[in-house]
C-alpha positions in Angstrom: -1.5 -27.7 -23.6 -4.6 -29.5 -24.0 -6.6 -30.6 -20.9 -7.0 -34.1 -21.7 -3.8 -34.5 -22.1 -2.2 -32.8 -19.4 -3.5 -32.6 -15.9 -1.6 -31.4 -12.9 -2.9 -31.6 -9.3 -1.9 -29.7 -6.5 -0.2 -33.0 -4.9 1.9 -33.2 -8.4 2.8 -29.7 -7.8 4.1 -30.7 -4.3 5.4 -33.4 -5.9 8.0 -32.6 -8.8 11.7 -32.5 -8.2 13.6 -30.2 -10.4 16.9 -31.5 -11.0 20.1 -29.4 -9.6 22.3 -28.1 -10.9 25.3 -25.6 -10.0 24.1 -22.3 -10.2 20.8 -22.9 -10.2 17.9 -22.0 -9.1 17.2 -20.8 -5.7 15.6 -24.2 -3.9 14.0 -22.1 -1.0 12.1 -19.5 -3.5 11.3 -22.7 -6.4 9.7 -24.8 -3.2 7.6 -21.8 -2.0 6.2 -21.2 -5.7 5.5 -24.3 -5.8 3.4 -24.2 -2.6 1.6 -20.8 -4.6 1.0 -23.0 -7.9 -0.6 -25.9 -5.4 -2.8 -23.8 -2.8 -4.4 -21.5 -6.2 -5.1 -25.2 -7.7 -6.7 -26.2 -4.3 -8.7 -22.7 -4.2 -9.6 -23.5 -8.0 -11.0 -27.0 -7.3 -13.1 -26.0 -4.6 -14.3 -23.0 -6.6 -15.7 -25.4 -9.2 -16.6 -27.8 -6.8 -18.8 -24.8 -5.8 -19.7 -24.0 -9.1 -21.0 -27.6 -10.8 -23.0 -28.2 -7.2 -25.0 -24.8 -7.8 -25.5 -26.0 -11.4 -27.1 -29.3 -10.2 -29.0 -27.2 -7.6 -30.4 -25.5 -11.0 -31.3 -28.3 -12.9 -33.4 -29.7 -10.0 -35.3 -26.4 -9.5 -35.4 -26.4 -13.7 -37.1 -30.0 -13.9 -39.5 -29.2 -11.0 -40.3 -26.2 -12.9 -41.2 -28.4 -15.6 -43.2 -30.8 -13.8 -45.4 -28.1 -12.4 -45.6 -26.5 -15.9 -46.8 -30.1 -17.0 -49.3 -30.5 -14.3 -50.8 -27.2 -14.9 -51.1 -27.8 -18.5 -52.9 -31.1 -17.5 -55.6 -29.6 -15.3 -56.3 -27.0 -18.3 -56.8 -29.5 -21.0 -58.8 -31.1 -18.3 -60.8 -28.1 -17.6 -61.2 -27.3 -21.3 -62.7 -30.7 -21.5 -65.2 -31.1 -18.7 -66.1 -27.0 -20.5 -67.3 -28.7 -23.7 -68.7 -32.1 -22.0 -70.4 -30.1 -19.8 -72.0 -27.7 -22.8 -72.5 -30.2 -24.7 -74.3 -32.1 -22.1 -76.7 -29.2 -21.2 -77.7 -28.9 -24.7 -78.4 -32.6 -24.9 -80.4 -32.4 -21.6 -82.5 -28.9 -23.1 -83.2 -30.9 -26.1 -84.5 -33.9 -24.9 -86.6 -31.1 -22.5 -88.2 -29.3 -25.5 -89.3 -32.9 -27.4 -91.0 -34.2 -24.2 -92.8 -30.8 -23.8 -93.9 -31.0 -27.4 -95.4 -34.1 -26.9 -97.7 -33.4 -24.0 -100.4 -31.4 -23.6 -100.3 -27.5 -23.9 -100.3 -27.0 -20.2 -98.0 -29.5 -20.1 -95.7 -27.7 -22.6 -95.7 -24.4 -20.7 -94.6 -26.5 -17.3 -92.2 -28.5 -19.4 -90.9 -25.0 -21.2 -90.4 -23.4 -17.7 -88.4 -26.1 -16.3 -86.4 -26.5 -19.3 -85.5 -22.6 -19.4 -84.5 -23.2 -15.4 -82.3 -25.9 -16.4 -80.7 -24.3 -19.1 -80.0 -21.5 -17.3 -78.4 -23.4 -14.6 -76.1 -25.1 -17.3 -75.5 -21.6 -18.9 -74.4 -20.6 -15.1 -72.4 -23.7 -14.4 -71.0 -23.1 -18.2 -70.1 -19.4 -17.1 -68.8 -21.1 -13.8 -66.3 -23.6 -15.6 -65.4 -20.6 -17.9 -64.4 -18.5 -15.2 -62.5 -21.7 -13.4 -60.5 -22.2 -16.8 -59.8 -18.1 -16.8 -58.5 -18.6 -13.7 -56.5 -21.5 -14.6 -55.2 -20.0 -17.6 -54.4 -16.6 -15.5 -52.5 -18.7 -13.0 -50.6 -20.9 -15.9 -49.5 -17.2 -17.1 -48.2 -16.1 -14.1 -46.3 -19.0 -13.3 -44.5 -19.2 -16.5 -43.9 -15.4 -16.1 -42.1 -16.7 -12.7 -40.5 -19.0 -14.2 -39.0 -16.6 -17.0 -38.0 -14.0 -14.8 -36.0 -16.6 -12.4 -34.7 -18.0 -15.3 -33.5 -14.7 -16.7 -32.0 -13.9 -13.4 -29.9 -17.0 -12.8 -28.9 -16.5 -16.4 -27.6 -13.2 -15.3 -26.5 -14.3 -12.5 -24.4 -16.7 -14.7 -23.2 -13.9 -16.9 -22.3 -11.6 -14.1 -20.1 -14.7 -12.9 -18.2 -15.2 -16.0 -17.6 -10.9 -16.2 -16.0 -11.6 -12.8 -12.0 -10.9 -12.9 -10.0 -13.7 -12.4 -7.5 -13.4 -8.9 -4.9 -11.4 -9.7 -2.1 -14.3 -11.1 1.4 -14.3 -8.2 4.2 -12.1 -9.5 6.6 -14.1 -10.7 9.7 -14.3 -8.8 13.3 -13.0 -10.5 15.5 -15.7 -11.1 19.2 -15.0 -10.1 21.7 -13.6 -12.5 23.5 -15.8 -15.1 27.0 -15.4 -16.4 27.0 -17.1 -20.0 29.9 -17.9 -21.3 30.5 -15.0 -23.1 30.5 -12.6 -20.4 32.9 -14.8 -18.4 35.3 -14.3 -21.5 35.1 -10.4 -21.5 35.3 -10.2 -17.5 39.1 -10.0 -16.2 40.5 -12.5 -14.7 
């Protein structure tokens, strides 16, 4: 039967009233079947009760995940940008240094050439500095996604391992009495 066409709770197990009839079935051993059929529903229920709240519990680590991912990405680009700002910047500065100390006297130029060499090699180390900060970044977005992956791959396991999981063995079923068809009431002596 399909599902959305057909669904039977444990209370409409309770429920249903087979009709009698004379030599039927045993009331005592149809009522406590039913009460099997109605406590595995229960059982059922709250196992996937269980199940869809773990799920949710998943997709709210898996979007937090994301947001993190997001915000590190950010502060990379970020990074990446004040890099080349920065460089860019420093040359701008080293070049305006080296035109002034062209235009002054030659004492002047040596002073001018010493502190533009100081000052490029403080942006060369500041450079080195942001390069090593956006390593560092780009070392830590690495790891984290490698985190992320590995949890991911273990709840997915996790998940896989569920669904290889048995199902509880079913109730055996219960032998209804003996009928006597018509037939065998013919041959049977009187």
């Amino acid at each position: 039967m399909n599902d959305e066409i057909f669904h039977l709770t444990p209370v409409d197990v309770r429920r249903y009233e087979f009709g009698t009839q004379m030599r039927g079935y045993d009331k005592a051993r149809v009522d406590q079947f039913r009460e099997q059929i109605a406590d595995e529903f229960e059982r059922m229920a709250r196992v996937n009760h269980e199940l869809e709240a773990k799920a949710r519990g998943f997709h709210e680590q898996l979007r937090a995940f994301r947001e993190r991912d997001k915000a590190l990405n950010e502060a990379l680009i970020s990074a990446q940008q004040m890099r080349q700002d920065t460089k860019e910047q420093a040359e701008r500065e080293g070049s305006l240094i080296l035109r002034e100390a062209n235009a002054e006297a030659e004492k002047a130029a040596r002073d001018a050439r010493m502190e533009s060499d100081r000052m490029l090699e403080a942006a060369r180390v500041e450079v080195r500095k942001l390069e090593r900060q956006v390593d560092a970044l780009e070392r830590l977005r690495k790891s984290y996604l490698v985190q992320m992956r590995k949890m991911a791959e273990q709840q997915l396991s996790e998940l896989q391992a569920a669904e290889q999981l048995p199902l509880p063995a079913r109730p055996t079923p219960i032998d209804p009495p003996e009928v006597i068809t018509d037939d065998r009431a013919a041959q049977e002596p009187a």
